[in-house]
Backbone bond lengths (Angstrom), bond angles and torsions (degrees), N, CA, C in turn:
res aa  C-N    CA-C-N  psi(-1)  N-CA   C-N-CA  omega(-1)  CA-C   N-CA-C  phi
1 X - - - 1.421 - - 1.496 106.86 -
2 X 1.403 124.59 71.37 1.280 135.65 174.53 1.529 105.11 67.03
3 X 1.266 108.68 -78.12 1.433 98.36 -175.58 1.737 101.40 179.66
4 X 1.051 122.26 27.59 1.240 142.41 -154.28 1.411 89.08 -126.73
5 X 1.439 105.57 -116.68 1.550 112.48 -157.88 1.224 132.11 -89.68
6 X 1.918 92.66 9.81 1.281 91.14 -177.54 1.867 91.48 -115.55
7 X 1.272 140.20 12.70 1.530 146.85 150.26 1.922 97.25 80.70
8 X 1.726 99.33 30.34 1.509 96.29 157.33 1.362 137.30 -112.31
9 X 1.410 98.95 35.36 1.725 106.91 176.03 1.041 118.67 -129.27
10 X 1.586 147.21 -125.70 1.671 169.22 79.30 1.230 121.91 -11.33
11 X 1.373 137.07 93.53 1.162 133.48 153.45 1.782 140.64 -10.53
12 X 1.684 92.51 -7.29 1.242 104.17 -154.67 1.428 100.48 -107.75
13 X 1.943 96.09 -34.04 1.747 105.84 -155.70 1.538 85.22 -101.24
14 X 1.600 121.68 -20.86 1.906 122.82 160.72 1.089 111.58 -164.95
15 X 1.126 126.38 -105.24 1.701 117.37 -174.11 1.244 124.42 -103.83
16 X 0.956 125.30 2.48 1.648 133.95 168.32 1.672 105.76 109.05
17 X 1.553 100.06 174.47 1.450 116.77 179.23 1.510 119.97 -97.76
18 X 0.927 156.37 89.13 1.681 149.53 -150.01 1.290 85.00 -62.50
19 X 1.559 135.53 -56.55 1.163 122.67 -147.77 2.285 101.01 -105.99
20 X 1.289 102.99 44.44 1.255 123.04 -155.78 1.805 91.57 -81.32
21 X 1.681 105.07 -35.24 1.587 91.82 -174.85 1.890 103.99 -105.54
22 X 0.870 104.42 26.37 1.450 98.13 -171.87 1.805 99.17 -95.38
23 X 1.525 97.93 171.68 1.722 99.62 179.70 1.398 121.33 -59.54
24 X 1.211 115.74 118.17 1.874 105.91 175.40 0.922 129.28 -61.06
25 X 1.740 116.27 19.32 1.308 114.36 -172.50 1.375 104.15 -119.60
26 X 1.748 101.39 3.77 1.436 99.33 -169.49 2.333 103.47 -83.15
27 X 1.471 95.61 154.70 1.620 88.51 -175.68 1.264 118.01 -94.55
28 X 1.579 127.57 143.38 1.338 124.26 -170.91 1.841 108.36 -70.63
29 X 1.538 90.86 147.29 1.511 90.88 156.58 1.303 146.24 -85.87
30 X 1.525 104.81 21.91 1.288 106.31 -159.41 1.469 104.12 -117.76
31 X 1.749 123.25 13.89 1.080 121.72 164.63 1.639 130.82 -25.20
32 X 1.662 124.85 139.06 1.303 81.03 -168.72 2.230 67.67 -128.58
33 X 1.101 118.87 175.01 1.505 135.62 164.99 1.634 94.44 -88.42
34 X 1.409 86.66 147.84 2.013 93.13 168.21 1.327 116.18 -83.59
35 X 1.641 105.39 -24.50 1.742 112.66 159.18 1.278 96.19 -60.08
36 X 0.656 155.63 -43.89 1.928 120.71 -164.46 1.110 127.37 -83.03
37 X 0.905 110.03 39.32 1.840 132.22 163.98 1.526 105.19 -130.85
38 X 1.157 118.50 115.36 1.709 99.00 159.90 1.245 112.91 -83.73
39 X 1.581 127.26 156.96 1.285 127.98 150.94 1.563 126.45 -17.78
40 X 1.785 101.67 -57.57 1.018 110.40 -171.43 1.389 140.60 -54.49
41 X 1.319 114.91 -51.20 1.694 141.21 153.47 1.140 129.40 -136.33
42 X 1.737 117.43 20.59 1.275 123.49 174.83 1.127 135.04 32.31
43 X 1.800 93.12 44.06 1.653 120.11 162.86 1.538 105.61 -100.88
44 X 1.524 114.55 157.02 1.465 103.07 172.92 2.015 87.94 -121.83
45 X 1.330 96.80 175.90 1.806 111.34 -174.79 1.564 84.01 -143.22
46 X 1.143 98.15 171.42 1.319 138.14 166.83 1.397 133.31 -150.26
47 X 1.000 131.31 118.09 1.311 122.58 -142.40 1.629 87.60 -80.59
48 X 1.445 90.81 151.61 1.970 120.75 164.15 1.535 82.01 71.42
49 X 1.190 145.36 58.33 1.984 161.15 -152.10 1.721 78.49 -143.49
50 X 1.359 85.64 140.45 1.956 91.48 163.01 1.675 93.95 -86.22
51 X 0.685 133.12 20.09 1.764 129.72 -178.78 1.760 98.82 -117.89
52 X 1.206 109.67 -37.84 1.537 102.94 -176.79 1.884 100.30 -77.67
53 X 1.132 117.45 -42.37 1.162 139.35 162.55 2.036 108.52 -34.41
54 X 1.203 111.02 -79.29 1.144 104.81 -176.96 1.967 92.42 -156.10
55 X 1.442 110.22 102.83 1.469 112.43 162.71 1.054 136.96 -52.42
56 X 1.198 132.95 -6.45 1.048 140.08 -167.33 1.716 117.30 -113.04
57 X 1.382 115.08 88.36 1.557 141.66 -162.01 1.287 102.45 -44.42
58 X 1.445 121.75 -18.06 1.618 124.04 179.45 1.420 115.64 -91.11
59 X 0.972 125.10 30.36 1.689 146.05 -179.64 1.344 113.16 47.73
60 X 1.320 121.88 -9.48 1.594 125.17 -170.81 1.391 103.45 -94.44
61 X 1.656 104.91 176.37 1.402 116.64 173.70 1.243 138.03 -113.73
62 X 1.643 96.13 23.30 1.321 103.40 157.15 2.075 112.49 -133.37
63 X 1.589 98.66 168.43 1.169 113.04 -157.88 1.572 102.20 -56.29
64 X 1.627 136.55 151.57 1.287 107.43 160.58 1.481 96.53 -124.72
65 X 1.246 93.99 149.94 1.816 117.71 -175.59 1.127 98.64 -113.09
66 X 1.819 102.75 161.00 1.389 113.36 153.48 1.494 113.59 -152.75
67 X 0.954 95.11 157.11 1.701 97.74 -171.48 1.774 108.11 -125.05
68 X 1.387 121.97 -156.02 1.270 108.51 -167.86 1.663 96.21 -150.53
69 X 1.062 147.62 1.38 1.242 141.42 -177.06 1.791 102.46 -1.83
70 X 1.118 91.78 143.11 1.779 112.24 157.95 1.892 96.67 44.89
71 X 1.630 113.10 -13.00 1.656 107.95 -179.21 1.548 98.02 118.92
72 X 1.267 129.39 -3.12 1.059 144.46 -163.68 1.959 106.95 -80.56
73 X 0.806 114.14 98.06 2.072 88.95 -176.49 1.602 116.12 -65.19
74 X 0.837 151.70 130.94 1.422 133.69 -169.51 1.853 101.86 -132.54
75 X 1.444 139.70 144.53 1.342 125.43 146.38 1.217 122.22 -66.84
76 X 1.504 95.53 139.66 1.846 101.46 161.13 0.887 125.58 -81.99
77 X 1.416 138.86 -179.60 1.868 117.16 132.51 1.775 110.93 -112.03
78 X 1.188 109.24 150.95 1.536 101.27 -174.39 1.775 128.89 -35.67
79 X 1.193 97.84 -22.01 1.773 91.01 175.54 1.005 118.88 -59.65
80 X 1.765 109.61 -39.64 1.487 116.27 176.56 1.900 129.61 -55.67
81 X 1.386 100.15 6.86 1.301 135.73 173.17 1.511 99.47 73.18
82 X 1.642 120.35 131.75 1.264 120.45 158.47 1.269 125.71 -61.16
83 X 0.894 154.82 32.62 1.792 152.15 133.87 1.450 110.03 -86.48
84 X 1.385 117.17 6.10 1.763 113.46 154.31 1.016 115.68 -71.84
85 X 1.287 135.00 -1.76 1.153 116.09 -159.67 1.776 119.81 170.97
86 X 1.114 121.57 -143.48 1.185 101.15 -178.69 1.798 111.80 -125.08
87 X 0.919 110.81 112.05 1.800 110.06 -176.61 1.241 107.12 -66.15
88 X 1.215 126.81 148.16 1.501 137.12 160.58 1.731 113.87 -93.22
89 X 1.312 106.08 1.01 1.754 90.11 153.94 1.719 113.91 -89.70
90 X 1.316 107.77 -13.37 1.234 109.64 178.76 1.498 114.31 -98.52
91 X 1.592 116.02 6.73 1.310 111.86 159.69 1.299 123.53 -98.98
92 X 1.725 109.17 -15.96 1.411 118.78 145.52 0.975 137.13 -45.56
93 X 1.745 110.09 -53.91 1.266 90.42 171.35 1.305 145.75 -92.81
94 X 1.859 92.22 6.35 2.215 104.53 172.73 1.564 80.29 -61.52
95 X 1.354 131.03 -54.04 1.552 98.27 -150.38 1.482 118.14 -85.63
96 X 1.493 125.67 -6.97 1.631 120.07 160.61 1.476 108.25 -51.07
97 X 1.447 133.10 -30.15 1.081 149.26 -161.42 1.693 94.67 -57.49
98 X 0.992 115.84 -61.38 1.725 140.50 169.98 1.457 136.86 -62.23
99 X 1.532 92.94 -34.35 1.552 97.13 -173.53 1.507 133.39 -69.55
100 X 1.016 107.00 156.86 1.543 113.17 179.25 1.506 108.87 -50.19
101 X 1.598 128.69 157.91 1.335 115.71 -153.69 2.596 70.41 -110.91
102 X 1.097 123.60 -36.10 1.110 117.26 159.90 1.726 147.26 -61.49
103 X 1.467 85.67 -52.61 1.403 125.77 171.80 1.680 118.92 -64.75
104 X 1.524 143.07 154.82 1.042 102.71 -151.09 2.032 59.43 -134.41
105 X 1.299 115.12 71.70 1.465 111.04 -156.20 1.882 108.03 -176.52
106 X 0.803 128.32 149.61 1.415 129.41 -155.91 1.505 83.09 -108.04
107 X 1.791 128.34 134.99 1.359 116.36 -177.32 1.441 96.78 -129.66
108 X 1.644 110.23 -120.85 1.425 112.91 -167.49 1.045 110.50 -71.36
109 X 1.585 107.88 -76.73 1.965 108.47 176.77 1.598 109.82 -64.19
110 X 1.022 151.11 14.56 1.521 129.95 144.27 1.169 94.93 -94.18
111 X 1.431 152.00 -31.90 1.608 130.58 -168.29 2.060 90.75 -68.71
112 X 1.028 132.41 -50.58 1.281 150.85 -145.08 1.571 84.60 -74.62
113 X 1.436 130.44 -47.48 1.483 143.21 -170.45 1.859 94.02 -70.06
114 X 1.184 96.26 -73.26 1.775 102.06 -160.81 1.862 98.00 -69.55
115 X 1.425 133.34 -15.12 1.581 112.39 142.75 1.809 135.99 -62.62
116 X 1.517 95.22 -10.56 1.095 112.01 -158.41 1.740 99.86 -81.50
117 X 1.497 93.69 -40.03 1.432 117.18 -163.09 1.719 98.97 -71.69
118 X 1.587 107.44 -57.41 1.343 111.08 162.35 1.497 151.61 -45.44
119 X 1.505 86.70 -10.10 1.613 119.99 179.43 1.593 93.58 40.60
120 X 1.068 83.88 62.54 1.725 102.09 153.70 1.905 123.78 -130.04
121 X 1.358 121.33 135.99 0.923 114.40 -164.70 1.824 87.35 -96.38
122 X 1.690 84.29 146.82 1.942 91.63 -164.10 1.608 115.82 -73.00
123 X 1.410 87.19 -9.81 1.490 97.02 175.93 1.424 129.42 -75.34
124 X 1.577 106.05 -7.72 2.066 111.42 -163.34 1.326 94.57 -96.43
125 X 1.444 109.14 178.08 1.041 141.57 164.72 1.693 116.22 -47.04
126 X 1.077 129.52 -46.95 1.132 134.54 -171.00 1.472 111.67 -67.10
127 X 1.285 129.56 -48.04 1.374 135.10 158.87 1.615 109.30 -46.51
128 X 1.387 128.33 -56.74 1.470 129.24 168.45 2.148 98.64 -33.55
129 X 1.090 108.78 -53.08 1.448 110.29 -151.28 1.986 107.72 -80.37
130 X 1.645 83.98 -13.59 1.522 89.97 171.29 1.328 119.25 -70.71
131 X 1.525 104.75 -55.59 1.203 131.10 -167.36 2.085 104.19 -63.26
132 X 1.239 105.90 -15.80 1.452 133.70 -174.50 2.114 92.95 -71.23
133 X 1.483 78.70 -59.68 1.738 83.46 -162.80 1.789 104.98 -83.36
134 X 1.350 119.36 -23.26 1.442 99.59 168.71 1.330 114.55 -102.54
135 X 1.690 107.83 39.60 1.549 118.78 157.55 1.715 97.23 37.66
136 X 1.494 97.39 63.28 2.059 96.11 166.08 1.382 100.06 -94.90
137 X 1.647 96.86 145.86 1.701 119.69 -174.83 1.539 107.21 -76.46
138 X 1.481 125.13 -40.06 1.321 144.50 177.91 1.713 109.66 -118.60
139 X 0.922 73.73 -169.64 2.208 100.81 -167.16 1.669 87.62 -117.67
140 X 1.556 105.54 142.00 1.414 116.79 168.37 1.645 108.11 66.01
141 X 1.651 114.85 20.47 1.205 93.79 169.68 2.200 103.59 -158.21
142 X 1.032 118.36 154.36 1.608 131.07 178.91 1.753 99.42 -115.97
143 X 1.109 107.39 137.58 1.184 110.85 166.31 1.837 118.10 -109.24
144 X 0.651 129.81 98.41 1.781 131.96 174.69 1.636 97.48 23.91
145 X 1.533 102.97 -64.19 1.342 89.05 -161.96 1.694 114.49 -90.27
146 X 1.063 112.66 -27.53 1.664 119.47 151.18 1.397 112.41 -46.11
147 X 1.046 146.35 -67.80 1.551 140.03 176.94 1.769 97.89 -43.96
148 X 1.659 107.94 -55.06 2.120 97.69 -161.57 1.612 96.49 -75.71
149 X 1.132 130.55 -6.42 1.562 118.06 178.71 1.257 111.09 -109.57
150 X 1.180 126.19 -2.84 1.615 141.12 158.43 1.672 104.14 -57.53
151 X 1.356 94.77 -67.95 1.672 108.79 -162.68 1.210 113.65 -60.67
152 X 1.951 116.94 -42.55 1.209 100.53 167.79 1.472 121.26 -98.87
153 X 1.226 129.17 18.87 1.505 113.47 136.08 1.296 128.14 -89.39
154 X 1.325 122.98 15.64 1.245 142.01 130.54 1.152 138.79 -39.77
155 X 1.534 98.31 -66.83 1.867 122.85 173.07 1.390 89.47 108.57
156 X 1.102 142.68 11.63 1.603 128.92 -167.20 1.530 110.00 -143.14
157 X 1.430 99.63 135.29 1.318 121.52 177.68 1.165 132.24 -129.37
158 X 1.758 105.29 31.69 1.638 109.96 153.90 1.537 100.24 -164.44
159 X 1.649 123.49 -168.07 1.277 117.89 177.18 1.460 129.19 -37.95
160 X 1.299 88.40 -60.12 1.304 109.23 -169.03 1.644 99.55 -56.22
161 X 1.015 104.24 -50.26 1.899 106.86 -168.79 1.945 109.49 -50.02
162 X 1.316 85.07 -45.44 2.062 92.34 170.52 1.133 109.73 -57.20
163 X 1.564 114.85 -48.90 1.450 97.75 -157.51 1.530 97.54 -78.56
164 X 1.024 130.94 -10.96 1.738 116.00 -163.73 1.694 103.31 -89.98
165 X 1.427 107.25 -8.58 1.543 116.52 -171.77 1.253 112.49 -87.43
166 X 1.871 105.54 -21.65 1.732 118.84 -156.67 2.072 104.77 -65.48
167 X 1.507 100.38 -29.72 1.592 98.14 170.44 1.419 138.36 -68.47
168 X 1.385 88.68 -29.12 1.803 111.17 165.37 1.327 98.36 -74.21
169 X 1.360 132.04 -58.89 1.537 106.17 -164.07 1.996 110.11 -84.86
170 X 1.225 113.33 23.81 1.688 119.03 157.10 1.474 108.59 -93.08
171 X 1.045 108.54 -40.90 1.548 122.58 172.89 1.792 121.65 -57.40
172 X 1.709 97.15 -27.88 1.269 88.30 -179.39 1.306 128.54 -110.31
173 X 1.337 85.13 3.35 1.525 111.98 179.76 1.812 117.89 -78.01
174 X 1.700 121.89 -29.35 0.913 114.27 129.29 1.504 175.66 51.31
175 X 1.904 90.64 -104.49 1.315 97.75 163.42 1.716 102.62 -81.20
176 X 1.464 93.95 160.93 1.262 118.29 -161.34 2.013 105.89 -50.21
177 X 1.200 103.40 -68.79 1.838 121.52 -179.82 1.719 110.08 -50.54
178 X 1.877 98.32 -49.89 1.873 80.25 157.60 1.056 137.07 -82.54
179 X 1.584 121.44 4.10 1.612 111.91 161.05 1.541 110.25 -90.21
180 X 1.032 104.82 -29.82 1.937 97.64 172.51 2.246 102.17 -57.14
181 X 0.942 99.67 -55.84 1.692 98.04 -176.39 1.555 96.59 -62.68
182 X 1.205 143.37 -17.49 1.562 124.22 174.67 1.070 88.87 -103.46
183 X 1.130 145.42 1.79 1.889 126.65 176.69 1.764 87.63 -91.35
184 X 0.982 127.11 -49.91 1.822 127.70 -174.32 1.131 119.08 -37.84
185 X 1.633 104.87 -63.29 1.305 139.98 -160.35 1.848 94.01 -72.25
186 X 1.376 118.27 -25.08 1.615 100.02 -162.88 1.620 91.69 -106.27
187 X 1.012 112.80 33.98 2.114 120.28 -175.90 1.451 59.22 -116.54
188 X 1.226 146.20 -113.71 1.445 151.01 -106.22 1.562 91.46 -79.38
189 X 1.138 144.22 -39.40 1.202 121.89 -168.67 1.579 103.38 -84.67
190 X 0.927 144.58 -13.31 1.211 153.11 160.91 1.341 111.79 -54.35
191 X 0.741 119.36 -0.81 1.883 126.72 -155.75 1.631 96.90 -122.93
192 X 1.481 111.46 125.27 1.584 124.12 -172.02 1.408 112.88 -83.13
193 X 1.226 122.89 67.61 1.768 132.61 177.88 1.444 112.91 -11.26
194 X 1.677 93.49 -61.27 1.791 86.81 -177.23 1.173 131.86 -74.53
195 X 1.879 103.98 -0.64 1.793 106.13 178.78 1.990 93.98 -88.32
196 X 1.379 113.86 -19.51 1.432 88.90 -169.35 1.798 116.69 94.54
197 X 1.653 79.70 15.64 2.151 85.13 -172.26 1.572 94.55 -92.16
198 X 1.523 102.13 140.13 1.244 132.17 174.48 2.003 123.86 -108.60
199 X 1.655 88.21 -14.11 1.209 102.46 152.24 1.530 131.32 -168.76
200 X 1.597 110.23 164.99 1.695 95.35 -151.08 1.671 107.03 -87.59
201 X 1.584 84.48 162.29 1.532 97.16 166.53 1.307 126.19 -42.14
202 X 1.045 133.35 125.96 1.571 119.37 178.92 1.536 114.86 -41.01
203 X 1.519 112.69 -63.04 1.550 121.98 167.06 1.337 125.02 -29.42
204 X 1.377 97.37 -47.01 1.656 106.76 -177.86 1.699 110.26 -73.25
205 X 1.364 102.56 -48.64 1.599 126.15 165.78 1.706 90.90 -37.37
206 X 1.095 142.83 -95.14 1.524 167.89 178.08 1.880 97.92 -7.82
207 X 1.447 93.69 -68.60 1.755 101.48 178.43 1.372 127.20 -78.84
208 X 1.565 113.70 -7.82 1.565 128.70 159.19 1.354 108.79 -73.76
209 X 1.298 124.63 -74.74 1.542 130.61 169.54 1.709 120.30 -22.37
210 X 1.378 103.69 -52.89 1.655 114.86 165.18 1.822 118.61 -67.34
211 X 0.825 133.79 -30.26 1.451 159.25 174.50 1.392 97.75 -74.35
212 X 1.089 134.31 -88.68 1.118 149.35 -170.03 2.080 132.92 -38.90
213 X 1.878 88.61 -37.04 1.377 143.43 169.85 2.102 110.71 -87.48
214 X 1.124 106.23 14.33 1.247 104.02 -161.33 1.799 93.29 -60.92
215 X 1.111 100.42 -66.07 1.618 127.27 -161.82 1.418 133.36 -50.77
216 X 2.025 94.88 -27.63 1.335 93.17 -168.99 1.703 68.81 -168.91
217 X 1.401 122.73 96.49 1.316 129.60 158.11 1.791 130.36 -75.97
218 X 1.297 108.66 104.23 1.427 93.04 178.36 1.725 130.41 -60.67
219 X 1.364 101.04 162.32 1.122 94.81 178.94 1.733 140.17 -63.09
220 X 1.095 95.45 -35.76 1.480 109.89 146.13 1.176 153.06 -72.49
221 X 1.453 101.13 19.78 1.675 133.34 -169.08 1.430 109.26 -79.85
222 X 1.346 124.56 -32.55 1.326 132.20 -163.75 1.118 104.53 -102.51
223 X 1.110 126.73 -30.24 1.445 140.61 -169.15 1.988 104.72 -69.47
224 X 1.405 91.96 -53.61 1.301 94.21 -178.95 1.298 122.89 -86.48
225 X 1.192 129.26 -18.11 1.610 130.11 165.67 1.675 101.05 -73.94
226 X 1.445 115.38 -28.14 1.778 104.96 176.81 2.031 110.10 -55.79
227 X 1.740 86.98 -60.72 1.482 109.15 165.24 1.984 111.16 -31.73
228 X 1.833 106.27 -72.90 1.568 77.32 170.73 1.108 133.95 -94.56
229 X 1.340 134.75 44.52 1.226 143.23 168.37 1.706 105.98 -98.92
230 X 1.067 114.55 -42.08 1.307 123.46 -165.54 1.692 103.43 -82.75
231 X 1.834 122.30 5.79 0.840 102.48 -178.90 1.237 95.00 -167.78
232 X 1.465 104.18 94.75 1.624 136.90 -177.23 1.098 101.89 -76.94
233 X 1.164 138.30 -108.11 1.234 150.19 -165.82 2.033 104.59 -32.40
234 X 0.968 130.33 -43.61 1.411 108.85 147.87 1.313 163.41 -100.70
235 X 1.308 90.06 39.24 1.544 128.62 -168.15 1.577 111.03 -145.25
236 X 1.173 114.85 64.68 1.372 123.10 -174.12 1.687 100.01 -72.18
237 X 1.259 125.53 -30.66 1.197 106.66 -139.78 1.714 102.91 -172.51
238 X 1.647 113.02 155.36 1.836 106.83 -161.92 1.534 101.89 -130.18
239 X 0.983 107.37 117.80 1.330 109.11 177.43 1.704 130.96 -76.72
240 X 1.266 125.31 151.55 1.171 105.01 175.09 1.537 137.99 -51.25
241 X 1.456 106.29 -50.96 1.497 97.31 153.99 1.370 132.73 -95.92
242 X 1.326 113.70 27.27 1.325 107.81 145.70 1.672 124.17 -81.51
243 X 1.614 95.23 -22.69 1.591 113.33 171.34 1.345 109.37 -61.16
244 X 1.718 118.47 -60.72 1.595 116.44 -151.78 1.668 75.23 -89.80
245 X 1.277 158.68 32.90 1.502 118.93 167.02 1.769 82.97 -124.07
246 X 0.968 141.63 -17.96 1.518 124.90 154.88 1.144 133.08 -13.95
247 X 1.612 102.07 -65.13 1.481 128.60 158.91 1.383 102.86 -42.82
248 X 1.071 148.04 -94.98 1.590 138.97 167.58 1.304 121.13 -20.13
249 X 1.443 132.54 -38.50 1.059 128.32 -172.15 1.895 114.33 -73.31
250 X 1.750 100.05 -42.34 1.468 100.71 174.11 1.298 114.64 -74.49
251 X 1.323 128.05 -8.55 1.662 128.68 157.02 1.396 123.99 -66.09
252 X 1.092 102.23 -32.81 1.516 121.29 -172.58 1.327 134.49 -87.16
253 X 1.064 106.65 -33.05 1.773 129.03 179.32 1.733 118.66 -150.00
254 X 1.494 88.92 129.69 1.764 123.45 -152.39 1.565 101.29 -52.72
255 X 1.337 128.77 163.78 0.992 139.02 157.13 1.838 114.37 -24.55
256 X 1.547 102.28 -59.10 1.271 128.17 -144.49 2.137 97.21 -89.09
257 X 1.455 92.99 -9.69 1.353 108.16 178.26 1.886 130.61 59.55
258 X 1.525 98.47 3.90 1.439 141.90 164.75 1.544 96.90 -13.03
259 X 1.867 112.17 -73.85 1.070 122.68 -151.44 1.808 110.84 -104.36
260 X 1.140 88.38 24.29 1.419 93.98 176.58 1.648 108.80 -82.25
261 X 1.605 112.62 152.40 1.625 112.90 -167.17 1.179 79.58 -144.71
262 X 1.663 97.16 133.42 1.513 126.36 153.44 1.937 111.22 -58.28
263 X 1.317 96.66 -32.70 1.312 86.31 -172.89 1.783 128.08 -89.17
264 X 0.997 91.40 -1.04 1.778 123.57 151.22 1.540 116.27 -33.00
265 X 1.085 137.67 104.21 1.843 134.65 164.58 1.922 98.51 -37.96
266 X 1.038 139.06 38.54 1.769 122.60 172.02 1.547 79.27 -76.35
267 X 1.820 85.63 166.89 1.289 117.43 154.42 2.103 113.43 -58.48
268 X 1.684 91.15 136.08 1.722 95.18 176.47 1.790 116.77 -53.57
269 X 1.625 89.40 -19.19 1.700 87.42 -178.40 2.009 121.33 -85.40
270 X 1.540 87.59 -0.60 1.452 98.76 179.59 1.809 104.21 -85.81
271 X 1.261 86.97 -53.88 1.980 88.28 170.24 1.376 117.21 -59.90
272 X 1.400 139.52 -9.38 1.421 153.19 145.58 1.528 105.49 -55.44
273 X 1.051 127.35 -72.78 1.131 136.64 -173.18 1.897 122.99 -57.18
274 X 1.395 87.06 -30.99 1.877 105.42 163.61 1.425 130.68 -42.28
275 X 1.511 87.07 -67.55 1.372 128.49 -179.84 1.719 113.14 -69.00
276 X 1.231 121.72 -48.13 1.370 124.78 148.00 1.422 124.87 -49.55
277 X 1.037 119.36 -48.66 1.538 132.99 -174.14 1.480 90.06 -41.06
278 X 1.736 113.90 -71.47 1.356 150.38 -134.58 1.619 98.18 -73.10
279 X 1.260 103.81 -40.21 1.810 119.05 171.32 1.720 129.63 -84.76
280 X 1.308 101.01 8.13 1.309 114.53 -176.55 1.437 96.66 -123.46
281 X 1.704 126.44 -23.95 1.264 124.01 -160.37 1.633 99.88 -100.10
282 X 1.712 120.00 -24.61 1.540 144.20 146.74 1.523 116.71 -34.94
283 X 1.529 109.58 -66.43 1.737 100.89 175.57 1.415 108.91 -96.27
284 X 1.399 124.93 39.52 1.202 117.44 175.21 1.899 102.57 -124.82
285 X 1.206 110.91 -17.24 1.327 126.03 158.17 1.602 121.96 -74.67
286 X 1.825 107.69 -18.93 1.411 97.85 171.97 1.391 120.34 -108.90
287 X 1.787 113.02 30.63 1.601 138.93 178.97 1.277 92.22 -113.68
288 X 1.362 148.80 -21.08 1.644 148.50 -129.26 1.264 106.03 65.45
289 X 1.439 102.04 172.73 1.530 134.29 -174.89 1.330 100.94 -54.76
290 X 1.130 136.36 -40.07 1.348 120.59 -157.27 1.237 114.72 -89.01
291 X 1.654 119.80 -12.87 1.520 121.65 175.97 1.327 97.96 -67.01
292 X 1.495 131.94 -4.63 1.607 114.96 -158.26 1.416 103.68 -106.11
293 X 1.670 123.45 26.88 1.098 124.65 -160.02 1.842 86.38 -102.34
294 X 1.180 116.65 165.20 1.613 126.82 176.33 1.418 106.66 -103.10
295 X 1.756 102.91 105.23 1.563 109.25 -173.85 1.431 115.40 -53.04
């Protein structure tokens, strides 16, 4: 997803490269064949495949739909005609469309392909909010069943169906309880499974926080990414609850940082950051007002 949320670029230009320090000579896995799409519905088979066998992941032999009356999700069964709703052979096959030609999982170049398709740049917000609703474990990757339980708690089972959903899920993001569960959820997906990290890169920390903040930036948002930018070397690294109590902290204490208390449970790196703030906002009042702006 550009380089943002799905961790296939620069940290700088969005969320970094997972495989950013490795040899450049090493080859991706995400090769895909131009055969593995057919023309037809841009599913691929393989013969003696439980998919060539019978596509349909629900073991039966007929299609299953669902529709939504009144908001309600309900199953069909195919008589009830598939254009009620949404089939799951046809959510199979949006995602063969993508998948790894090894992998049994949509990775770098199909996430990079199916943003492409979405005309979404991999870097925004909207990809974050996808990756939100098909509950992905990592960055740069779908798992079979993460992509089919995405889509239908979605309601959608092809391009078009995502993109027409992508305004509803900005909208729902919002209310108060679902932005706390997408502020959680994007500390852990941020986090590199196969290194075993328990907490993020500062950098990565830096371009999550901004990402994450798209919609409704606090006021103290700038202040503190200036703060850890300006101070690498002691700020290696973001912890989880230094992550989820952020969120509390820009609820909690004013722009002007007035009502902030030491004697408060924050993180020690928030009372660092206070005290800095407070000393940068000191000799920037004895240049005038305008030095106190955040370059």
């Amino acid at each position: 997803m550009g380089q943002c949320v799905t961790k296939c670029k620069n940290p700088s230009s969005s969320l970094g490269s997972r495989n950013a320090d490795k040899e450049s000579g090493s080859k991706s896995h995400c090769k895909k064949s131009t055969a593995a799409v057919t023309e037809a519905g841009g599913s691929k088979e393989e013969p003696g495949s439980a998919h060539a066998k019978d596509p349909l992941a629900n073991g039966t032999g007929k299609a299953e739909v669902w529709a939504e009356p009144g908001g309600a999700r309900v199953a069909l069964g195919a008589e009830q005609g598939a254009e009620a709703g949404l089939t799951l052979r046809r959510i199979e096959e949006f995602f063969e469309r993508y998948r790894d030609e090894q992998d049994d999982a949509i990775l770098e170049e199909g996430m990079e392909q199916l943003c492409n398709d979405l005309q979404l740049d991999p870097a925004e917000f909207r990809v974050l909010l996808l990756a939100w609703k098909f509950k992905a474990a990592t960055m740069c990757r779908f798992t079979r069943k993460e992509f089919v339980d995405g889509c239908r708690a979605l309601g959608a089972d092809s391009l078009e169906g995502i993109m027409s959903r992508l305004p509803e899920l900005q909208e729902e993001v919002r209310a108060e309880e679902n932005f706390k569960d997408l502020y959680r959820f994007t500390f852990q997906f941020g986090l590199d499974a196969e290194q075993g990290q328990r907490s993020l890169q500062r950098d990565m920390a830096v371009a999550l926080w901004r990402l994450v903040f798209t919609q409704d930036v606090p006021a103290l948002l700038p202040c503190w990414l200036h703060f850890l930018t300006e101070n690498p070397a002691g700020i290696r690294g973001v912890s989880r609850d230094t992550w989820n109590m952020f969120l509390n902290f820009t609820q909690a204490v004013g722009p002007d940082l007035s009502n902030y208390s030491e004697d408060e449970a924050w993180p020690s790196l928030f009372d660092t950051f206070v005290e800095w703030e407070a000393e940068r906002r000191s000799r920037a009042q004895q240049h005038g007002d305008a030095a106190a702006e955040i370059p």
